[in-house]
TIMI-2910 file (N, C-alpha, C, CB; in pm, 1 decimal, decimal comma, always signed):
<rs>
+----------+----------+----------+----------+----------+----------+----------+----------+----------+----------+----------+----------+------+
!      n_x !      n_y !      n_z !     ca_x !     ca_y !     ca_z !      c_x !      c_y !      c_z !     cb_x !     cb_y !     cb_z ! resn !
+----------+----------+----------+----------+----------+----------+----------+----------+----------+----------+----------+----------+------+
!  -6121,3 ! +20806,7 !  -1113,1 !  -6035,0 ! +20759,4 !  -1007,1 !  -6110,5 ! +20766,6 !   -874,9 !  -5904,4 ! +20841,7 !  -1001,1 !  Unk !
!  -6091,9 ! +20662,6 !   -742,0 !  -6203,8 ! +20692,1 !   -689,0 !  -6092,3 ! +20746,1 !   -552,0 !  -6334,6 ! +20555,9 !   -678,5 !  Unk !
!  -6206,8 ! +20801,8 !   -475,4 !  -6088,6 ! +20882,3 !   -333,8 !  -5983,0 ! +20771,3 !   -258,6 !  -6205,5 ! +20952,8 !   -168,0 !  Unk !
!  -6020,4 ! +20658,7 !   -266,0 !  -5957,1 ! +20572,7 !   -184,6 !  -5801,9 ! +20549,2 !   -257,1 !  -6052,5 ! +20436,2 !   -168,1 !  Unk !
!  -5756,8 ! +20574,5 !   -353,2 !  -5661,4 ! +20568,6 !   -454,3 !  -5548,3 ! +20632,7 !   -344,9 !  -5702,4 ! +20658,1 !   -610,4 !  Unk !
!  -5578,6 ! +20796,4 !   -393,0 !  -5489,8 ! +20850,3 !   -337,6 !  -5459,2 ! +20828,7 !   -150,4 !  -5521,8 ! +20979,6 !   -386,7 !  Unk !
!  -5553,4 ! +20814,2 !   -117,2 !  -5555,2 ! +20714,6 !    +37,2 !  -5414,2 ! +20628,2 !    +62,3 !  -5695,7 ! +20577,6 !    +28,7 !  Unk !
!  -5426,9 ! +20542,4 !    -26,5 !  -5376,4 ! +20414,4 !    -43,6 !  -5258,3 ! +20490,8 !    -58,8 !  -5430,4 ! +20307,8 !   -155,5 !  Unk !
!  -5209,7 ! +20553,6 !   -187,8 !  -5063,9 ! +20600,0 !   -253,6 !  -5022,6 ! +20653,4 !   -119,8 !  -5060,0 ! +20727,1 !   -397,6 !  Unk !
!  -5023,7 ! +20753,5 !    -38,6 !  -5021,5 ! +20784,8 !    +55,5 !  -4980,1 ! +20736,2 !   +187,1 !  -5093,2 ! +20807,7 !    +45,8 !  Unk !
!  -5085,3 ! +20609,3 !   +215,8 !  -5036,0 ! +20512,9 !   +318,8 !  -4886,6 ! +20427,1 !   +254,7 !  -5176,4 ! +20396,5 !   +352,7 !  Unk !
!  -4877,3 ! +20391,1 !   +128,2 !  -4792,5 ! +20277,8 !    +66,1 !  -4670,8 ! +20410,6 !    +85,8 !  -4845,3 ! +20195,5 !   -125,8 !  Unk !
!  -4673,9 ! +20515,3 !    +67,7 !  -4563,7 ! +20639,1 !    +71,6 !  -4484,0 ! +20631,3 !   +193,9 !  -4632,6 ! +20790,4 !    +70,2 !  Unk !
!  -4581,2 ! +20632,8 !   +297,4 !  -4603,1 ! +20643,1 !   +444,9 !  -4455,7 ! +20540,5 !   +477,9 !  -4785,4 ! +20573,5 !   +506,6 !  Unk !
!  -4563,1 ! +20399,9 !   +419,9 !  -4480,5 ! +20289,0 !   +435,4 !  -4304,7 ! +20283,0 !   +385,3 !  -4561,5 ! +20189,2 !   +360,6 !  Unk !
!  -4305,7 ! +20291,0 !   +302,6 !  -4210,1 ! +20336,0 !   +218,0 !  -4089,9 ! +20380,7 !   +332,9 !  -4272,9 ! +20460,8 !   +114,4 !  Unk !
!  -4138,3 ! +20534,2 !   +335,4 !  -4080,7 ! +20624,2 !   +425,7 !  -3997,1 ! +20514,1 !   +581,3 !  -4232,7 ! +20743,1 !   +473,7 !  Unk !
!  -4132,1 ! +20475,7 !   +618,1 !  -4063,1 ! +20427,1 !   +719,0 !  -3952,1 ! +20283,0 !   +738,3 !  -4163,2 ! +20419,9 !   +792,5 !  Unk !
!  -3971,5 ! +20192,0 !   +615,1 !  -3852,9 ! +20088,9 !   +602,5 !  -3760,1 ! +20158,3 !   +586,0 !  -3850,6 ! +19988,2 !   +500,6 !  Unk !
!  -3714,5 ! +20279,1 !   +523,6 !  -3654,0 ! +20325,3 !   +483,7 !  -3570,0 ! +20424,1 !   +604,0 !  -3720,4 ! +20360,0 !   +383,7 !  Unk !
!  -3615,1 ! +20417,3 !   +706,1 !  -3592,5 ! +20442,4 !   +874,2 !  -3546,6 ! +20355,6 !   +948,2 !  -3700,4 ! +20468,3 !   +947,7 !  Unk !
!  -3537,1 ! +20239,4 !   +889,0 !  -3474,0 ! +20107,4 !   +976,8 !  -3349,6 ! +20115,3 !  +1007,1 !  -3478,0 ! +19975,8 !   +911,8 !  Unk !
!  -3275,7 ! +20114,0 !  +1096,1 !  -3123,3 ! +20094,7 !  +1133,8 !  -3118,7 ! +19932,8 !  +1081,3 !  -3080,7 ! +20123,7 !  +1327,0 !  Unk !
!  -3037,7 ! +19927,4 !   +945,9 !  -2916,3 ! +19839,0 !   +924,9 !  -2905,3 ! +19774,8 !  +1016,7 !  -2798,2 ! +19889,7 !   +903,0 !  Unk !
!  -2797,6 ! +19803,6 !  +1114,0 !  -2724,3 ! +19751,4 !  +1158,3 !  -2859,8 ! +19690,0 !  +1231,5 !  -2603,0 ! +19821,2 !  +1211,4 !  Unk !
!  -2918,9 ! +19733,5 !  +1304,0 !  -3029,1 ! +19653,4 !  +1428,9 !  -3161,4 ! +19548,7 !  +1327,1 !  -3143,9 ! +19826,2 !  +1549,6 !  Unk !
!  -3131,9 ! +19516,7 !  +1194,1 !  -3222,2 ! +19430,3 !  +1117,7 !  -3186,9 ! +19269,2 !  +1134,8 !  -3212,2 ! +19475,0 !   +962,4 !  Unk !
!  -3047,4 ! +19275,6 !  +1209,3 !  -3033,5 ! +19137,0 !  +1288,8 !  -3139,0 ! +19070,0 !  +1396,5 !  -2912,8 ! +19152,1 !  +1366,2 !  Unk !
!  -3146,4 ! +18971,0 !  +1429,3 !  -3199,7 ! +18922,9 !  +1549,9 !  -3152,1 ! +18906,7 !  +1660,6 !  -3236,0 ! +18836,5 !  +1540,2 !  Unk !
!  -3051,5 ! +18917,2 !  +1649,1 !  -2925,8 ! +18904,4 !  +1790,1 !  -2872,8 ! +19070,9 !  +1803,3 !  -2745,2 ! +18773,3 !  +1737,2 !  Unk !
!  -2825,6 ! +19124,8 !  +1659,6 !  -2813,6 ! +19233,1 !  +1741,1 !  -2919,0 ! +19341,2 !  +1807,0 !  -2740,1 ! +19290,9 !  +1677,6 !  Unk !
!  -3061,8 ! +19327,6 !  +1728,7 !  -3191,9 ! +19372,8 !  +1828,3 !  -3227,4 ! +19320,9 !  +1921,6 !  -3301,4 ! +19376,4 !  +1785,7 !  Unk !
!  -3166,7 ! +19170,5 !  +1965,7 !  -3249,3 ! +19118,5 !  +2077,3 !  -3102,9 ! +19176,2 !  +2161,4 !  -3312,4 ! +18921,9 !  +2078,6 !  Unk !
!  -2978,5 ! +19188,4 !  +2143,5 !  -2857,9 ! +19252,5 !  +2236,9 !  -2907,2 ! +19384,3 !  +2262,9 !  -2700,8 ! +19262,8 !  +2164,9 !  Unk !
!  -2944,0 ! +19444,9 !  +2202,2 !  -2985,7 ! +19619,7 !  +2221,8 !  -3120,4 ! +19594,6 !  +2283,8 !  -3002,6 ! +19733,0 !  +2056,2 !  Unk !
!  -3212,2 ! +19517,3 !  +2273,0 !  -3342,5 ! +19525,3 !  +2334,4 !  -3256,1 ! +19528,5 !  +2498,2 !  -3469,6 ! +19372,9 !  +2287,2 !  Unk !
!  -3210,0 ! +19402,6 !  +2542,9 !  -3182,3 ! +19343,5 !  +2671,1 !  -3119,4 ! +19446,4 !  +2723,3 !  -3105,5 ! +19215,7 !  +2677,4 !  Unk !
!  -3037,1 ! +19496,8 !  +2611,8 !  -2879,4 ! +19611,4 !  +2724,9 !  -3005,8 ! +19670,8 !  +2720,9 !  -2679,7 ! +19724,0 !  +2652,2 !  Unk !
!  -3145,6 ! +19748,6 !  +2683,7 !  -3208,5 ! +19901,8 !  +2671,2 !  -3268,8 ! +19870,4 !  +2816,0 !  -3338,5 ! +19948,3 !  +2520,4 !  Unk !
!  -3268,4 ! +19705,9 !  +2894,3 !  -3329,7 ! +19730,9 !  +2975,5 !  -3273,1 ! +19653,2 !  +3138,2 !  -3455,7 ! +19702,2 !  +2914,2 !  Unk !
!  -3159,1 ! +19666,2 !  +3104,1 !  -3040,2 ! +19668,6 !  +3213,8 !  -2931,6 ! +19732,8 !  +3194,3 !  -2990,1 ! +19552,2 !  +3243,7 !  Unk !
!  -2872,8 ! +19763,2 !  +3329,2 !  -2753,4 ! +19855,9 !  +3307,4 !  -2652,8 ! +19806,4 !  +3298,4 !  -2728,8 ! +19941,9 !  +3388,6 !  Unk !
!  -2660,0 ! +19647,5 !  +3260,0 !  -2543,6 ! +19629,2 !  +3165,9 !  -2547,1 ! +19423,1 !  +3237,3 !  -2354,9 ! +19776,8 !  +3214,1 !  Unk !
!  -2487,8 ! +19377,2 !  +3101,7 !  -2461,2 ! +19223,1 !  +3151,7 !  -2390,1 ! +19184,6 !  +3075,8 !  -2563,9 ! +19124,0 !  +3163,1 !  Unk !
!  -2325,2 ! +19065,1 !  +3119,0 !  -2209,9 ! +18965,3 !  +3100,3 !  -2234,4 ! +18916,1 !  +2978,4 !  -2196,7 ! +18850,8 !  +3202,8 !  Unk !
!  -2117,9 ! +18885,8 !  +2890,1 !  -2145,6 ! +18815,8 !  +2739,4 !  -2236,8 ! +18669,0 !  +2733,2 !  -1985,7 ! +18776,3 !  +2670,7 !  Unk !
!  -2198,4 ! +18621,2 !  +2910,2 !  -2258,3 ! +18496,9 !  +2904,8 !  -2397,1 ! +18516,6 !  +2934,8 !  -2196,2 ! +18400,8 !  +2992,9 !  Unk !
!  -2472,0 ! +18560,3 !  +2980,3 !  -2553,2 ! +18625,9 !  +3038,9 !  -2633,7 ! +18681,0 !  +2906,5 !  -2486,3 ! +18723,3 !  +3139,0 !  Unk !
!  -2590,1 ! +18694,4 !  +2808,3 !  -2652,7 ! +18805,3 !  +2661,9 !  -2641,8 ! +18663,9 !  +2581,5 !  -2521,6 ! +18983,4 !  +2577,6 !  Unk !
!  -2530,7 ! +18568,9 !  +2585,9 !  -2533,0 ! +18411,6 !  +2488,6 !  -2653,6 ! +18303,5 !  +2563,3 !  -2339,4 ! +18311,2 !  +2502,1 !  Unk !
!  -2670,1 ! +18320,7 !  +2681,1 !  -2793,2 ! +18236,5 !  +2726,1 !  -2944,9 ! +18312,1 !  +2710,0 !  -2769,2 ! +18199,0 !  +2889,0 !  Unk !
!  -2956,5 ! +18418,2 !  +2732,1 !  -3081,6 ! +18507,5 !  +2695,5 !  -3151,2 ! +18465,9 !  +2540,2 !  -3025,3 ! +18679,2 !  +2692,2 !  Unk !
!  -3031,7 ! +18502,3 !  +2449,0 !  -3013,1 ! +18512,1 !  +2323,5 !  -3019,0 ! +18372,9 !  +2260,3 !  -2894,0 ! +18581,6 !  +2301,2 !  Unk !
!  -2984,5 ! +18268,2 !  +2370,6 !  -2951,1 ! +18145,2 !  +2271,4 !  -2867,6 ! +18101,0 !  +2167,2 !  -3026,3 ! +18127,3 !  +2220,2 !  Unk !
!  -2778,4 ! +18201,9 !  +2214,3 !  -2653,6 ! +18194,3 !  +2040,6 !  -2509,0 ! +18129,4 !  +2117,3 !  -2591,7 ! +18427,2 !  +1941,3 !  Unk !
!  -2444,5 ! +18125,0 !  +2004,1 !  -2347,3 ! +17997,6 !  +2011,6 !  -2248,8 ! +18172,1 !  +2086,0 !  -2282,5 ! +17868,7 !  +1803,6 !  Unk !
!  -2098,2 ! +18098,4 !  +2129,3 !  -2051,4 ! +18203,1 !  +2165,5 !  -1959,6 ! +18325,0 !  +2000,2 !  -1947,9 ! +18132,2 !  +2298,2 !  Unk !
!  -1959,2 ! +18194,6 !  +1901,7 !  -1907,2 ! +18256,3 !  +1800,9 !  -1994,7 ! +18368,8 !  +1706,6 !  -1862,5 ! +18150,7 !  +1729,2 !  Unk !
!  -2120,0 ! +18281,3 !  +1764,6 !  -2229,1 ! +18421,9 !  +1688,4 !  -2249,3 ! +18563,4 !  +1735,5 !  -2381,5 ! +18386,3 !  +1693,0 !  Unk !
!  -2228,5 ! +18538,0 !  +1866,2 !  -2284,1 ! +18641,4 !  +1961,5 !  -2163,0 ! +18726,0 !  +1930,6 !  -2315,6 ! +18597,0 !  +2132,7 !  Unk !
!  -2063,9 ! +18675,8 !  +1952,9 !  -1944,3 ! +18748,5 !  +1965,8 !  -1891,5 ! +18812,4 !  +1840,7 !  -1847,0 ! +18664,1 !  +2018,6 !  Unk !
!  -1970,6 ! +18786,1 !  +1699,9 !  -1907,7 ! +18867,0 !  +1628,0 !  -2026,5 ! +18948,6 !  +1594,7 !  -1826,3 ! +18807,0 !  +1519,2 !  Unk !
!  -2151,0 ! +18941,6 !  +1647,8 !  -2240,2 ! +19039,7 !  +1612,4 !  -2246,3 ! +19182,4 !  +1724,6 !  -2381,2 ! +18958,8 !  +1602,2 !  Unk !
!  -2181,1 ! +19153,2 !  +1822,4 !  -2170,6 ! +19251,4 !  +1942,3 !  -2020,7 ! +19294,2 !  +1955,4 !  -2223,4 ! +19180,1 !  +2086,5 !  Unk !
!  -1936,2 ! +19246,5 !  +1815,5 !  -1796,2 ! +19332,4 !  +1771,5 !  -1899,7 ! +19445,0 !  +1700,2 !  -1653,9 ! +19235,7 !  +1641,5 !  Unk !
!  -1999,6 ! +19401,3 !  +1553,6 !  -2023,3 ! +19535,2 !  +1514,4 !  -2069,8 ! +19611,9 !  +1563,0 !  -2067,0 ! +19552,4 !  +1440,2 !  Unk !
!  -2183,1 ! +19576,1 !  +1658,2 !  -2243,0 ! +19671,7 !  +1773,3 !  -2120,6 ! +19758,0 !  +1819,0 !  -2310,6 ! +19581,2 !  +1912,3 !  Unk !
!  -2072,0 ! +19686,5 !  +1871,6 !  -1926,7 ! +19777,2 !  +1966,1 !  -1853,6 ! +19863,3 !  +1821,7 !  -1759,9 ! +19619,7 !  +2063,5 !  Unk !
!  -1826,2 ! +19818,2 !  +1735,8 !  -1752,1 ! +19906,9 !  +1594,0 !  -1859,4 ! +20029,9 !  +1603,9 !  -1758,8 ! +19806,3 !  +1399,6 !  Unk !
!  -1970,4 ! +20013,6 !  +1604,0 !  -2082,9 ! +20116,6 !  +1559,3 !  -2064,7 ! +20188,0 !  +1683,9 !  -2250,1 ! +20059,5 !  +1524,3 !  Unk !
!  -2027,8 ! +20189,1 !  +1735,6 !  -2019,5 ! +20251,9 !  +1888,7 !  -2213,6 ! +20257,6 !  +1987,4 !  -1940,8 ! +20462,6 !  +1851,0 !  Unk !
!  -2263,5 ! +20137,6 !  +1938,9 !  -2371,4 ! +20135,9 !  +2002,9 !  -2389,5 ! +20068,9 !  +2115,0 !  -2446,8 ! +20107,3 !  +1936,8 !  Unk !
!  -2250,2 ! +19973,0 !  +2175,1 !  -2244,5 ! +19928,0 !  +2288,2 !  -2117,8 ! +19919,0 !  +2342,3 !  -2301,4 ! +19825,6 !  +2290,2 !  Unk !
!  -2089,3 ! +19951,2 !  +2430,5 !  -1953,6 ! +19947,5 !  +2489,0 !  -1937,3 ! +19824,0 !  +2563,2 !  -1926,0 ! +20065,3 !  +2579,5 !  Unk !
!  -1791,1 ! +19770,2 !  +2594,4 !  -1775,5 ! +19669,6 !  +2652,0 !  -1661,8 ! +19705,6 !  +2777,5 !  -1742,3 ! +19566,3 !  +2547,0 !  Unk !
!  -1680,3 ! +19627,1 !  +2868,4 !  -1555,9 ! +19661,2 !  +2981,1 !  -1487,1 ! +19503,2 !  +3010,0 !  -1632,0 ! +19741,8 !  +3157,7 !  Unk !
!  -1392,8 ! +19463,7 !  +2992,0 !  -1321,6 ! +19331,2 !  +2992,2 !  -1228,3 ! +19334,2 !  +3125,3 !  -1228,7 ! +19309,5 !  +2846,9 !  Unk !
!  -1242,2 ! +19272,5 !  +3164,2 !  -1176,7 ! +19195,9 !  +3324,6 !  -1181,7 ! +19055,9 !  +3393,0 !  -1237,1 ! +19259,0 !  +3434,6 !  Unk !
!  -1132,3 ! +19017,2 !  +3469,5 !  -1062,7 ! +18875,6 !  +3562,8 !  -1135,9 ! +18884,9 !  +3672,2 !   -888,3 ! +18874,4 !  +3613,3 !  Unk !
!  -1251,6 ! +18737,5 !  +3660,6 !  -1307,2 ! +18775,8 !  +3726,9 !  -1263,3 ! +18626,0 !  +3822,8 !  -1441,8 ! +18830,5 !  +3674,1 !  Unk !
!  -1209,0 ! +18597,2 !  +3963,9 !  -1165,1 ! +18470,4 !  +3954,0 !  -1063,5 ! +18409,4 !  +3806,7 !  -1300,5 ! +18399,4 !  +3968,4 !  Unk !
!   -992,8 ! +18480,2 !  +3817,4 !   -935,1 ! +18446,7 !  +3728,2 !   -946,7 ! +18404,4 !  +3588,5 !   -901,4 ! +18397,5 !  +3769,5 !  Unk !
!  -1073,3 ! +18414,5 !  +3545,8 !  -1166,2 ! +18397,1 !  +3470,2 !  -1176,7 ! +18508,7 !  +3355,7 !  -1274,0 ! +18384,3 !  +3550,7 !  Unk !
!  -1195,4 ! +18570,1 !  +3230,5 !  -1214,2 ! +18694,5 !  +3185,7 !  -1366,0 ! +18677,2 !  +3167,4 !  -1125,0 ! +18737,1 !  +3058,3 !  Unk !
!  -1414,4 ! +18816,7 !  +3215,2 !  -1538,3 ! +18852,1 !  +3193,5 !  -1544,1 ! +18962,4 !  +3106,8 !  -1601,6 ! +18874,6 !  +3306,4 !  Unk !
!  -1676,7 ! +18984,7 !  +3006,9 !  -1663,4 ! +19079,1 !  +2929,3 !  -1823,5 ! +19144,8 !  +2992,2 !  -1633,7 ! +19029,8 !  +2758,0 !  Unk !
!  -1834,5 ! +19265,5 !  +2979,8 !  -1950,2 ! +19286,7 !  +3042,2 !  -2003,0 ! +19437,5 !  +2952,3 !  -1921,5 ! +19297,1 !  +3221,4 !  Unk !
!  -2118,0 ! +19380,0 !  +2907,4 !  -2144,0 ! +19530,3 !  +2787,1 !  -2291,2 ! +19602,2 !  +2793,8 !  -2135,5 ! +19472,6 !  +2597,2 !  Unk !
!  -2244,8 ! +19700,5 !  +2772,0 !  -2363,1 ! +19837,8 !  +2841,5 !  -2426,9 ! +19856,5 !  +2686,3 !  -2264,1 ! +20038,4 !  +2926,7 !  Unk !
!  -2560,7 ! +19958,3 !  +2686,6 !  -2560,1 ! +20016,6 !  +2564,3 !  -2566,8 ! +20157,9 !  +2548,4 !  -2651,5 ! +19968,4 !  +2500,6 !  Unk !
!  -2430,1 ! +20246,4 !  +2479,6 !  -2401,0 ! +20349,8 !  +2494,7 !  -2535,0 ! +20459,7 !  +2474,6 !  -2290,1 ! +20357,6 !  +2414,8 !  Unk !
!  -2524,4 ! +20584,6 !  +2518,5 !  -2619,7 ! +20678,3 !  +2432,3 !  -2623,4 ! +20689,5 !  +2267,5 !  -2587,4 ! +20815,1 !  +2476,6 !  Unk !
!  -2567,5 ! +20693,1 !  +2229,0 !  -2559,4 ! +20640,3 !  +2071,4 !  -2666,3 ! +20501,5 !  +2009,8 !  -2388,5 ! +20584,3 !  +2054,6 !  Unk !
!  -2605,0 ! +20403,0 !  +2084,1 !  -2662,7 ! +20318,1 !  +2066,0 !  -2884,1 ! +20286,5 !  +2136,8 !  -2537,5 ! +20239,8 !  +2116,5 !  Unk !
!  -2874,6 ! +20410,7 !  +2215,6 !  -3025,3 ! +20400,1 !  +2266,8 !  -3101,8 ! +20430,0 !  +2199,6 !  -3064,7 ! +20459,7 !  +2363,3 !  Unk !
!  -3090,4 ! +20574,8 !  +2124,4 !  -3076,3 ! +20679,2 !  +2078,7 !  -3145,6 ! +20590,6 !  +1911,0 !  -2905,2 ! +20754,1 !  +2108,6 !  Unk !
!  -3048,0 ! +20500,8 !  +1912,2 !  -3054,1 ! +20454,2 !  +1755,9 !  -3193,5 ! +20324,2 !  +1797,1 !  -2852,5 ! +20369,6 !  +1678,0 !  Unk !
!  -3210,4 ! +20267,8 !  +1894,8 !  -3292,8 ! +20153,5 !  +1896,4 !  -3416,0 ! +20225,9 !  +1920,0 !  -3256,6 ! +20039,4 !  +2001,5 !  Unk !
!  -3414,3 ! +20346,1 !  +1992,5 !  -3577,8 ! +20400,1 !  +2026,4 !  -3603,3 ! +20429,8 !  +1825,4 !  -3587,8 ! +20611,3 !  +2174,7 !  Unk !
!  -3534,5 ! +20509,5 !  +1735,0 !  -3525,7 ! +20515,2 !  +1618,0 !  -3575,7 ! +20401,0 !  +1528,6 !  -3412,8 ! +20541,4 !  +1604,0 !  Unk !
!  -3504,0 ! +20318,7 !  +1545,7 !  -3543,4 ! +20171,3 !  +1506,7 !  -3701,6 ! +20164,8 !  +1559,8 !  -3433,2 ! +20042,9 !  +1590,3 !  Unk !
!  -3700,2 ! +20135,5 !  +1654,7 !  -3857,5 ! +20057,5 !  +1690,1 !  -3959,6 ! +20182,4 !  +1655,9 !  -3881,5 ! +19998,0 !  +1889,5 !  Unk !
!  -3902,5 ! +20333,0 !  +1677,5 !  -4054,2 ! +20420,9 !  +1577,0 !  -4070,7 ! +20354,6 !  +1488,2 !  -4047,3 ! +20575,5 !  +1500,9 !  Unk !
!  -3989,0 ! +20304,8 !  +1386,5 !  -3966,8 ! +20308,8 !  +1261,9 !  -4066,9 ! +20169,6 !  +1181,5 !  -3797,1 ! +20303,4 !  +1250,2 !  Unk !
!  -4025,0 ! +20110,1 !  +1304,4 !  -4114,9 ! +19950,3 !  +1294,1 !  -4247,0 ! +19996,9 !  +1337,6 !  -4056,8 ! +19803,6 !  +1412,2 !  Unk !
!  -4277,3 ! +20084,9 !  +1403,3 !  -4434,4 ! +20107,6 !  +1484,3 !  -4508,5 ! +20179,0 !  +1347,9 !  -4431,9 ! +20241,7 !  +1659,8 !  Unk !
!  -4401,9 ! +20274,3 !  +1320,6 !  -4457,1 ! +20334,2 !  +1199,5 !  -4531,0 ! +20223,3 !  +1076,5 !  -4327,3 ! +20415,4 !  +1135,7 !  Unk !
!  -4434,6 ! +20139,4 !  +1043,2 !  -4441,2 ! +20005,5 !   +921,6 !  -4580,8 ! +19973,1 !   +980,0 !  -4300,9 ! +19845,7 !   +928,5 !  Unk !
!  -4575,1 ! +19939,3 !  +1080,7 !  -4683,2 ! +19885,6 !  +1145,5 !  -4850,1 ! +19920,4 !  +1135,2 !  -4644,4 ! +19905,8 !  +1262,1 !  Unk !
!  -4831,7 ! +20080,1 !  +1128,0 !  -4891,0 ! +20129,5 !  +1148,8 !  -5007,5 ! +20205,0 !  +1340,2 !  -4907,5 ! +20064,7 !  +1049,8 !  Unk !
!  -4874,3 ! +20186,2 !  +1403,7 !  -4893,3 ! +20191,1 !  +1535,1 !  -4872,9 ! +20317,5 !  +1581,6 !  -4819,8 ! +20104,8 !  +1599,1 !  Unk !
+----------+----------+----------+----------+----------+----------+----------+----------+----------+----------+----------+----------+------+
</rs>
C-alpha cells in the first residue's frame, strides 16, 4: 500500500465531514444569496432583496417564509405611504448559522 493511500482516505474523510456541515436550509440560492445580503446590511426591503436576487416576488417570498420559520431572519411589516412594506433583518441565529455554512464550504473547498 503506498503512503499516499491513507493521505487520500483522510482528505476524502475530511471531505465527507464537511458536506455533512452544510445548513439545509442555506443549500438554496436565494435563501444564501438572502442571508449573504441581510449578513451585510442592517436590514432591507423585500423589494430591495427581489431586485438584488432577481426572483419573481412568489419565489422570494416563499423562500424567506422558511428563513423566517427557521427563525434565521426576522421581518417587520408596515405602511409605508400607504403602501405595505416588509423589511427583514438577519437574526443572531440566523448569522451564527451562515458563518457555519460558509466554514463548511471553505472546508469542502479545502480553504
Amino acid at each position: 500500500m503506498s503512503t499516499t493511500q491513507p493521505n487520500l482516505a483522510s482528505e476524502l474523510a475530511s471531505i465527507a465531514a464537511g458536506a455533512q456541515s452544510l445548513d439545509e436550509l442555506l443549500q438554496h440560492r436565494t435563501r444564501l444569496g438572502a442571508c449573504a445580503l441581510l449578513a451585510t446590511a442592517d436590514a432591507l426591503t423585500f423589494s430591495k432583496l427581489r431586485d438584488l436576487l432577481g426572483e419573481t416576488d412568489g419565489n422570494l417570498g416563499a423562500n424567506l417564509r422558511k428563513l423566517e420559520d427557521a427563525k434565521y431572519v426576522s421581518v417587520e411589516k408596515r405602511f409605508v405611504d400607504r403602501k405595505p412594506q416588509s423589511t427583514y433583518t438577519l437574526t443572531p441565529a440566523g448569522r451564527s448559522r451562515l458563518a457555519s455554512h460558509v466554514a463548511a464550504l471553505q472546508a469542502l473547498l479545502g480553504g
